[in-house]
N, C-alpha and C positions, 0 to 999 in steps of 0.2 A: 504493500500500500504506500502509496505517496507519503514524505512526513509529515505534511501539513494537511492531512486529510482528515474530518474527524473520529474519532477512536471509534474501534468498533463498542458495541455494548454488552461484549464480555470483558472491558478491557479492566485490568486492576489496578489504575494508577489513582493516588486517593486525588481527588478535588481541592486545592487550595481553602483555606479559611478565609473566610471573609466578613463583613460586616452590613454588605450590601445587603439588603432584601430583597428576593428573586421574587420578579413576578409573573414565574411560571413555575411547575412544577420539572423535575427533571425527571425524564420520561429515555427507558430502555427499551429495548425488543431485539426481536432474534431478527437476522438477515440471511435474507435466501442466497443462493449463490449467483443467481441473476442481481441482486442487490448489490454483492459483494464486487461482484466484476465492472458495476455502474461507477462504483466509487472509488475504485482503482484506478480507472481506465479513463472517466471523465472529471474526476474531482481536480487534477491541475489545473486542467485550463477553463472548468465552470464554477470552482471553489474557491470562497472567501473564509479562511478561518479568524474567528476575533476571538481573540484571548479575553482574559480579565484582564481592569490596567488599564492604565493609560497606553496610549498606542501612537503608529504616527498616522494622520488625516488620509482616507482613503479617495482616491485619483480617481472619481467616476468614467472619465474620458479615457483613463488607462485601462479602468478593469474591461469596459466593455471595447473598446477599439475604434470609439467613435463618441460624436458630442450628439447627446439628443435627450429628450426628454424623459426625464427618472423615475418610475414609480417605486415604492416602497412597500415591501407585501410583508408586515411583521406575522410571524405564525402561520406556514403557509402551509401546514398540516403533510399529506400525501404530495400536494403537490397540481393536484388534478386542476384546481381552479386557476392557481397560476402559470400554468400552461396554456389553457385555454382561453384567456383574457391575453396573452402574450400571442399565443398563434393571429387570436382577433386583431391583434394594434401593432404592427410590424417597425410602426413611425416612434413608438417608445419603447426604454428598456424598462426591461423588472427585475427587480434586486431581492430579494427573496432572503426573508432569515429563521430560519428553524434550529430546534435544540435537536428532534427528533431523528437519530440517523436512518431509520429506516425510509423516513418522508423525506429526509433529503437525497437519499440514496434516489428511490423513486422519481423525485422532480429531476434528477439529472438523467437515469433513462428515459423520460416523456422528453426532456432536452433533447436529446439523441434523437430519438423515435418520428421527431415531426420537423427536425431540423431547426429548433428554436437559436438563433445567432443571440438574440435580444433577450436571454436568462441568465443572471448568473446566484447563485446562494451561496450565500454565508452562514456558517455553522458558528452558535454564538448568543450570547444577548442581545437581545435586541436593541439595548439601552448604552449600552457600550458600542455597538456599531452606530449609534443615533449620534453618539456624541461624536465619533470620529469622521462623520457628515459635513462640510463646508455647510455653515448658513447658508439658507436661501437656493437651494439645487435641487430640491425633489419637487416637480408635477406635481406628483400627489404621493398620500400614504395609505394604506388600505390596512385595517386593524379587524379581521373578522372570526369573529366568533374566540375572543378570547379567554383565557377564564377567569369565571366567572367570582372565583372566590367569594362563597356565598354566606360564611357564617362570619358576623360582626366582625372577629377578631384578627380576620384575616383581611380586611377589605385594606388596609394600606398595600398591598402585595397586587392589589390592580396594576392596572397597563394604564386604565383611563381614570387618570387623577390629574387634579391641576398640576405639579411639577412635571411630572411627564410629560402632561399635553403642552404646555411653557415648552418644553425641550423641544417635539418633538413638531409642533407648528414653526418653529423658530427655523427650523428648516428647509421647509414649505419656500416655493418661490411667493411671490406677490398673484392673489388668485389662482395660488394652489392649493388643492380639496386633500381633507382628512374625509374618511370614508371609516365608518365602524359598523359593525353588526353581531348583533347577539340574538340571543336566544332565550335571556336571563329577565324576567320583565324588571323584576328589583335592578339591577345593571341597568339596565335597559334608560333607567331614570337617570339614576346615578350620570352618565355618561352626557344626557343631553343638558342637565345641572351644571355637568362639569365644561361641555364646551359652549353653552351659553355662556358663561361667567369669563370667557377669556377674551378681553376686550381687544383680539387682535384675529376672533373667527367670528365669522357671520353663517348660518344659517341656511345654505342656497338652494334649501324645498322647504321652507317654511310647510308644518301641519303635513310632509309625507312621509310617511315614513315607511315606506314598500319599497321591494328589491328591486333598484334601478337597472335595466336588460344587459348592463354590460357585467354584473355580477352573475356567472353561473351558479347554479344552484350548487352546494355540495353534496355528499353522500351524508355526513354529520348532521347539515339542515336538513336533510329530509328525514333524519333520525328525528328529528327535535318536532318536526312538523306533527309527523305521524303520531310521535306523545303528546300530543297536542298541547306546545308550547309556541306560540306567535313569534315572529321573526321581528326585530327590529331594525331599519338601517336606518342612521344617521350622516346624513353628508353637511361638511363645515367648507368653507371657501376660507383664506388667508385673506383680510383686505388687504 
């Protein structure tokens, strides 16, 4: 395996201590040998690893080979939908960051599979790759269906909180959209509380809150449907 690929998840190297609070859970699984070979074979030249730490500023123009318009897909599960919004919009890249190796493994075989030039993922926090962002370069960010940490104690360990959202709009060009969706009705508030109140997002479907057509459907959302739990999407514009 590449050295900078991420570990597999039988790997035994302990985790660094730290003081951060993660705002995901850290998530294992087995990898098939179809997986195995994806991340071999495509992790150099479609993998961003981000350590913990301060890092040095990541070159958008470098990773991808070209200057064009940047989406940011935090948590992008399997992989399925980031693919498919990237096969749709050839005129933008999508930067993709997952913890999960087997979903990143995957998003880099559907890379392969459909000829995606305009993917690349990073294995990493999210938060830490946000900070290593030049102000003002992402199109947009797309935050879907994250978790939802649902009992009291854990709600600072969200994604969508005011300091986050501060960070990660900060990023944002001028009239570029944060985009979130959940599944969670309590989040569900939570979230539109939190990007009302950031006096540097506006709102840009006032009262809609249904799946705009460029978000496919997931396998997850249609889990969450079927238990019949209502889908929320919230889209913000940067003024």
């Amino acid at each position: 395996m590449h050295p900078d690929a991420p570990p597999h998840p039988d790997a035994s190297t302990p985790s660094p201590r730290r003081a951060t609070v993660r705002t995901f859970h850290p998530r294992r699984g087995r990898l098939s040998s179809r997986h195995l070979d994806a991340l071999d074979r495509l992790w150099p030249a479609y993998g961003l690893a981000v350590p913990d730490g301060a890092g040095p500023p990541v070159d958008l123009a470098d990773l991808f080979g070209r200057r064009a318009p940047v989406v940011l897909e935090i948590g992008s599960g399997m992989g399925d939908a980031t693919a498919a919004m990237a096969a749709a919009d050839p005129d933008r890249d999508y930067l993709a960051v997952e913890v999960h190796t087997p979903g990143i493994a995957n998003l880099l075989a559907l890379v392969e599979r459909h000829g995606l030039g305009n993917v690349r993922i990073a294995s990493g926090d999210a938060l830490e790759l946000i900070r290593r962002l030049p102000e003002g370069t992402l199109d947009a960010a797309h935050v879907f269906f994250p978790d939802p940490w649902p009992k009291a104690r854990h709600h600072k360990r969200r994604l969508i909180q005011p300091r986050h959202v501060a960070l990660l709009r900060s990023r944002l060009t001028p009239g570029g959209t944060l985009h979130c969706a959940t599944d969670w009705a309590e989040y569900a508030d939570a979230m539109r509380e939190t990007l009302d109140a950031d006096p540097e997002l506006a709102d840009a479907r006032p009262g809609d809150t249904s799946r705009p057509a460029h978000r496919p459907v997931t396998k997850f959302e249609r889990r969450a449907l079927l238990a019949g739990r209502p889908v929320t999407d919230l889209l913000y514009r940067r003024r």
